[in-house]
C-alpha positions in Angstrom: -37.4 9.8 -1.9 -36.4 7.6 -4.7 -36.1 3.9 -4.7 -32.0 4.1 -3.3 -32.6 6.7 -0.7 -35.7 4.7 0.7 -33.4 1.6 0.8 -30.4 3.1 2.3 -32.3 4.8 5.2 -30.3 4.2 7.9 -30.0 5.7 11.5 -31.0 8.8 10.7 -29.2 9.2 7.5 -32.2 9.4 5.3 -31.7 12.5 2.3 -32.5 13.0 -1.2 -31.5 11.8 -4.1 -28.3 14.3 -4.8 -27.4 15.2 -8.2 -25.1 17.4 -9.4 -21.9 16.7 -11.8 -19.5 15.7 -9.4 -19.7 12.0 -10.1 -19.4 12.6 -14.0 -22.5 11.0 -15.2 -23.9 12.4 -18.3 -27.5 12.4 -16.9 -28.0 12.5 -13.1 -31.5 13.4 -13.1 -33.5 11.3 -11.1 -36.0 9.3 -13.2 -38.8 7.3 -11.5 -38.8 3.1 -12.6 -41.3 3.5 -15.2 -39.0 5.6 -16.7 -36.1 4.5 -16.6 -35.8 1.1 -18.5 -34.0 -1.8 -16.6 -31.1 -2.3 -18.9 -30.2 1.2 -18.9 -26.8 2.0 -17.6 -25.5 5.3 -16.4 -23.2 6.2 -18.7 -19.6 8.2 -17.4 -17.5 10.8 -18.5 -14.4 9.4 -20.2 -11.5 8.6 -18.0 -14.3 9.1 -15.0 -12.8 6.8 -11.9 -15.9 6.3 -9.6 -15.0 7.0 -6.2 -17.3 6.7 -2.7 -18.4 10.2 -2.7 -19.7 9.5 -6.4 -21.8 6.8 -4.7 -22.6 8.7 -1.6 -24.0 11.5 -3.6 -26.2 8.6 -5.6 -27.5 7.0 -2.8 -27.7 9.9 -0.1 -25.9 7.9 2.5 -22.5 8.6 4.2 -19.3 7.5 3.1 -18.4 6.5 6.4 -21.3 3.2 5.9 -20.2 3.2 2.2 -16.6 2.2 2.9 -17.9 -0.8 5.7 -20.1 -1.8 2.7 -18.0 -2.2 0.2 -14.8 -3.2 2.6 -17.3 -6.4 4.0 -17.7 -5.0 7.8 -21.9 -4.5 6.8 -22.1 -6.9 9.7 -19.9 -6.3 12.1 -21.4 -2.3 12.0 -24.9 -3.5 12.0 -25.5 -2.3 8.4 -29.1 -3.8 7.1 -28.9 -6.4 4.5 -30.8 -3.8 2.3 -28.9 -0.8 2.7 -25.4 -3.2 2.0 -27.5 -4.7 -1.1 -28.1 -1.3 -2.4 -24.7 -0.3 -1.6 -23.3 -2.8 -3.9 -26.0 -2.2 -6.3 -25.0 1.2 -7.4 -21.3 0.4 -7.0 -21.5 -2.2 -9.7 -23.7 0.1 -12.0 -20.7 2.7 -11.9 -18.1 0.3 -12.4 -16.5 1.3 -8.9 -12.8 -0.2 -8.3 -11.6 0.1 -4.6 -8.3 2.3 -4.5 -5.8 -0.2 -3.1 -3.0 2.3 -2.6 -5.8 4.7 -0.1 -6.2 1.5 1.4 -3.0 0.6 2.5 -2.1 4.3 3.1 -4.8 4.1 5.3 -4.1 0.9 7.4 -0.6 1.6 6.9 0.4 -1.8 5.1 0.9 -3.0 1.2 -1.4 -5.9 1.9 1.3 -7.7 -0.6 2.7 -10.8 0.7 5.8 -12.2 -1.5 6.0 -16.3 -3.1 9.2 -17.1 -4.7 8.8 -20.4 -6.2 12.0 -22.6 -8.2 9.9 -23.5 -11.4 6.7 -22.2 -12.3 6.3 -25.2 -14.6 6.4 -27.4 -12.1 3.0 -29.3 -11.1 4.1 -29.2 -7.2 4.9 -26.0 -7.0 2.2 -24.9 -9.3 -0.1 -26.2 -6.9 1.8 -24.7 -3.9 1.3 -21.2 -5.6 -2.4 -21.6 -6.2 -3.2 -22.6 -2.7 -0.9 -19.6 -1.3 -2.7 -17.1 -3.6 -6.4 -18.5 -2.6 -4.8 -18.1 1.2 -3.8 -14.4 0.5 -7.1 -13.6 -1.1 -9.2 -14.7 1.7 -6.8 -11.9 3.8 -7.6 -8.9 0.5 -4.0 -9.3 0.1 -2.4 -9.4 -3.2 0.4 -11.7 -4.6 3.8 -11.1 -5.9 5.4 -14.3 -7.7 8.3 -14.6 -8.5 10.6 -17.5 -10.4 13.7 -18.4 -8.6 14.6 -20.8 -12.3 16.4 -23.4 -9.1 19.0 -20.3 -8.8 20.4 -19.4 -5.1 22.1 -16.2 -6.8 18.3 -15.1 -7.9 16.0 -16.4 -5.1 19.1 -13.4 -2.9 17.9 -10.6 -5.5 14.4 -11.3 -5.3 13.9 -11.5 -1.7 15.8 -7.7 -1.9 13.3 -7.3 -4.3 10.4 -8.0 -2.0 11.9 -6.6 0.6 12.0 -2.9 -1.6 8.6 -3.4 -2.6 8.0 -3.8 1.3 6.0 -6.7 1.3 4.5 -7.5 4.7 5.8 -11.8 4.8 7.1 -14.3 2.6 6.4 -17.5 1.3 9.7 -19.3 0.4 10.6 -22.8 -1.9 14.3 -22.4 -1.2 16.9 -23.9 -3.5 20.6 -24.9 -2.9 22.2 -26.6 0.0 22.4 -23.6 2.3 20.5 -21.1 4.1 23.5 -18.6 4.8 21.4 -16.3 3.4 18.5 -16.5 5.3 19.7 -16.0 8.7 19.1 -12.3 8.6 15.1 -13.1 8.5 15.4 -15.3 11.5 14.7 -12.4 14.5 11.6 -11.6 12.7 12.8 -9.1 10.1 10.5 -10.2 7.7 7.7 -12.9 8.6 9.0 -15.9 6.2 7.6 -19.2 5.9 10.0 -22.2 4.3 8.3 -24.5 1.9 9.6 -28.2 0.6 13.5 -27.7 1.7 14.3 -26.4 5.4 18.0 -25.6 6.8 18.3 -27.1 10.7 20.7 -24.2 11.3 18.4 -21.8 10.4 15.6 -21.1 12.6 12.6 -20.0 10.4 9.1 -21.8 10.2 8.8 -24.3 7.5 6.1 -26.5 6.1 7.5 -30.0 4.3 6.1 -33.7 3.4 7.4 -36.4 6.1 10.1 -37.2 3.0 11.8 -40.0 5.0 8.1 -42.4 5.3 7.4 -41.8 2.1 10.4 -43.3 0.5 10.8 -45.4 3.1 7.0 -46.7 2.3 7.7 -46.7 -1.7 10.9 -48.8 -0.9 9.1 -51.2 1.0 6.1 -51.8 -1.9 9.2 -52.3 -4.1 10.9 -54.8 -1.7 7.8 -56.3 -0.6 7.6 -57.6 -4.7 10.5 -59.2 -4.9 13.1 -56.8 -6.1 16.6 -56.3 -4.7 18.4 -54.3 -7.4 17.1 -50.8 -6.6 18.3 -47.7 -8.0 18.1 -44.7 -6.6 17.8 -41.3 -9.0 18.6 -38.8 -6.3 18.3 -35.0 -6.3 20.3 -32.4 -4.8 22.2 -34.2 -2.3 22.6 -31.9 0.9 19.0 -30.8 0.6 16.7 -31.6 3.0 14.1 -33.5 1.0 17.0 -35.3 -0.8 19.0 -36.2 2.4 15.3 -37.5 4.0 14.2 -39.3 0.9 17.6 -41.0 0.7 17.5 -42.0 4.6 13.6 -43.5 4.0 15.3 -45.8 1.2 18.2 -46.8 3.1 16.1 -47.6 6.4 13.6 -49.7 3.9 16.6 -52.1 2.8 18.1 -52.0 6.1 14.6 -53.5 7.3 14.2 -55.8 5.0 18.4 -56.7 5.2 19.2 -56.1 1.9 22.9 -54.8 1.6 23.3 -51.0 0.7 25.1 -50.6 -2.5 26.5 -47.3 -3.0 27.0 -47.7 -6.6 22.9 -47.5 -7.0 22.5 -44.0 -5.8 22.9 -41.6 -8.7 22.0 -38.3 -9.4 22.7 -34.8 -8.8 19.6 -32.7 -9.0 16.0 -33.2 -9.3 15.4 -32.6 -13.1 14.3 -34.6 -15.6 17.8 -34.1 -17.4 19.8 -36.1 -14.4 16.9 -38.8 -14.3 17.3 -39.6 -18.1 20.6 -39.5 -18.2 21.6 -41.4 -15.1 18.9 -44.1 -16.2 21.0 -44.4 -19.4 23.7 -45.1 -17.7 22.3 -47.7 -14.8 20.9 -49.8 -18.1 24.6 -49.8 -19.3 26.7 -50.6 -16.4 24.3 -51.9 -13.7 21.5 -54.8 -16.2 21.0 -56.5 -13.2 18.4 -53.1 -11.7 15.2 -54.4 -11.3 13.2 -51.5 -10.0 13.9 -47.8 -9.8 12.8 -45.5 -6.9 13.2 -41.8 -8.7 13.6 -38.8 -6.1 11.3 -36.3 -7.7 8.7 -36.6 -9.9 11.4 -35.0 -13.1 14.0 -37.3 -12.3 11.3 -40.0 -12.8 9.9 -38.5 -16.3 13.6 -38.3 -17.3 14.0 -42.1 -16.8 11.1 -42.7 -18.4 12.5 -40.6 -21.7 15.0 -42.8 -21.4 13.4 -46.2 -21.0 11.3 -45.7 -23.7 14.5 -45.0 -26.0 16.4 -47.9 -24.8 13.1 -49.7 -25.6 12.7 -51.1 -22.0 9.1 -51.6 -21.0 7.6 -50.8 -17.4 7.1 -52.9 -16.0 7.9 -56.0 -17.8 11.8 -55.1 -17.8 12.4 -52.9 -15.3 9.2 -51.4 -12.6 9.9 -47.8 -11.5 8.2 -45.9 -8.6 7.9 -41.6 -8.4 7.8 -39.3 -5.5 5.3 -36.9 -5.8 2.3 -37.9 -7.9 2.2 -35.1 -11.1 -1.4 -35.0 -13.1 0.0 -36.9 -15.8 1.2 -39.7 -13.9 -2.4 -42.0 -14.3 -2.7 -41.4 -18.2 0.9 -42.9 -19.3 1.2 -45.8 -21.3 1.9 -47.6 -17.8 0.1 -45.6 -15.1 2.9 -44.8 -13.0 3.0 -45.4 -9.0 4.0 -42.6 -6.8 4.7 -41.4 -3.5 2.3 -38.6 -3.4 2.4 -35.2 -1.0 -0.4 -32.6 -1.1 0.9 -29.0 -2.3 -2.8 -28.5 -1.8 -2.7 -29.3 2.1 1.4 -27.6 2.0 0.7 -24.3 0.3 -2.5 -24.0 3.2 -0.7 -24.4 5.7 1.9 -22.7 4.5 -0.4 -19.4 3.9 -2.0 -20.0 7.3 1.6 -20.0 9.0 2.0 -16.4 7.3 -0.5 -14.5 7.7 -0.3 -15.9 11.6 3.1 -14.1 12.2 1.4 -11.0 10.0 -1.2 -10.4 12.5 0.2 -11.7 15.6 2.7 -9.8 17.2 4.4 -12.7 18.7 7.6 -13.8 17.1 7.8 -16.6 15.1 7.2 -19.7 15.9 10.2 -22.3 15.9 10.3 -25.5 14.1 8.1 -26.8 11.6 5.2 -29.0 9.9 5.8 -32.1 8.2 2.8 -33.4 6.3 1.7 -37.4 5.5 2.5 -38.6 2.1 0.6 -41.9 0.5 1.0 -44.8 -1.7 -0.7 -44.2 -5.1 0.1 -47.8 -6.2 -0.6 -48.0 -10.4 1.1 -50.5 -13.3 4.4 -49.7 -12.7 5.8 -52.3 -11.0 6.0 -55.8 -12.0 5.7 -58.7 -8.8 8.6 -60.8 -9.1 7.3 -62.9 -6.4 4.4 -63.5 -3.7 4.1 -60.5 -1.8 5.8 -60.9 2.0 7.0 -58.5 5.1 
């Protein structure tokens, strides 16, 4: 019995070291320690693909404790610690790669799960991904991204996509102002989880940052130094994180009775392109701004483009405030205050949401999360006066 077989003796399937050619290794003669030095690898046929008979025949167990081994269910068949050590042993000697495709034959699923995201580039929704992937691997389930580029027309194919590829549930950042197109999911078609923007008129689960207190709070630390003047750089209007951002601003000077004035709410998407030019424009017609309270965290980097070319410094001329807090935001020239929201804590809840309605076999649950932002206070904003409530 050589050192494997005495390892992987295991009620009652003890046996001999088996050779033969069936596992394509050039030399499967068994060689005793001394001769055999420890760095030597077995070497394999070209275009060999190790499979669990190949290990079986190597360690003179069945595939049956094989397969619990190397799918991670040692314990739950009371496989010892040293027969699953061996196990893993010789499957990493030859290089074995589970077949994915048996798999899901087998269990009859793709263990894919679908994440269709608006920008990739995007530090939110860069984090969101990451968090949904480390969700899906914890599951052995596999990831399919996909880039919506902030298109309603594409994020339609791509969910056909998904669908074709028959992914088993979806992780969705929506985009646009409607979810016509999502009601067909709603009666549990495909298990879908909504991420950032939500539709009330469409009744699938969704996972968001309480939008209205955190502009509400950011408005506040603005009002709270002095200023008046506040712009707005809004996003999509008729979005749900637009329409909730602008209601937390709104109820902020409302509390503190300072007059809404219409003509301080600009914007028309959440891109740096509408931030830097719409800040342009407030410095031309509207010099009497103090403070700016930027949607998203692109509308604020366009303003700041734009600041820096009209040579107004932050805070000194004009303070600014972000939602969402991006990686960059500590190390600018003025470290920049933010209304900050987790995509960490989003995209896990989001992933836990999913896989939930995956395994369960109760239908979807109604409604959704909404997540606590916080006051990352930098440099940005200059105190015109003693700080009151």
């Amino acid at each position: 019995m050589n050192m494997y077989t005495k390892a992987l003796t295991e009620n009652g399937e003890a046996g001999s070291f088996s050779g033969g050619n069936d596992c394509g290794f050039m030399d499967t003669k068994p060689k005793s320690p001394a001769q055999t030095p420890h760095s030597q690898q077995p070497q394999r046929t070209a275009g060999f693909q190790p499979t669990l008979q190949c290990i079986a025949e190597r360690s003179g167990v069945s595939v049956t404790t094989i397969s619990r081994v190397l799918s991670g269910q040692a314990d739950r068949y009371r496989i010892s610690k040293e027969t699953e050590a061996a196990v893993r042993k010789i499957a990493k000697e030859v290089n074995f790669v589970p077949n994915q495709l048996a798999r899901s034959l087998r269990l009859k699923k793709t263990l894919k799960i679908g994440l269709v995201i608006p920008d990739v580039s995007n530090p939110f929704f860069a984090g969101i991904a990451r968090q949904v992937t480390l969700g899906a691997r914890k599951h052995e389930y596999s990831v399919v991204l996909c880039d919506s580029q902030d298109s309603t027309d594409l994020e339609v194919r791509l969910l056909a996509l998904l669908q074709s590829q028959h992914v088993e549930g979806v992780v969705l950042c929506p985009v646009g102002q409607t979810g016509k197109h999502l009601e067909q999911f709603g009666g549990g078609r495909l298990p879908i989880v909504l991420v950032d923007r939500f539709f009330p008129d469409v009744e699938l689960p969704y996972v968001s940052s309480d939008n209205v207190s955190g502009a509400r709070e950011g408005t506040e630390f603005l009002l709270n130094n002095g200023h008046r003047q506040i712009a707005c750089l809004q996003g999509l209007p008729h979005t749900s994180p637009n329409d909730c951002r602008l209601r937390g601003y709104k109820e902020a000077l409302a509390r503190f009775k300072v007059s809404l004035d219409e003509n301080l709410i600009v914007g028309d998407s959440f891109t740096e392109q509408s931030g830097y030019i719409e800040t342009k424009l407030l410095l031309r017609n509207r010099p009497d701004v103090t403070a700016i309270l930027a949607l998203s965290n692109l509308n604020a980097l366009g303003a700041i483009r734009a600041l820096s070319e009209e040579r107004k410094n932050i805070p000194e001329e004009i303070s600014l405030v972000s939602f969402d807090d991006p990686p960059y935001a500590p190390y600018l020239a003025t470290p920049l205050t933010c209304i900050a929201q987790s995509s960490t804590e989003i995209g896990d809840v989001a992933s836990k949401l999913l896989f939930d309605q995956i395994q369960s076999t109760r239908s979807a649950p109604k409604g959704g999360i909404l997540l606590p932002t916080s006051l990352v206070v930098r440099k940005s904003v200059k105190q015109l006066q003693p700080v009151f409530n």
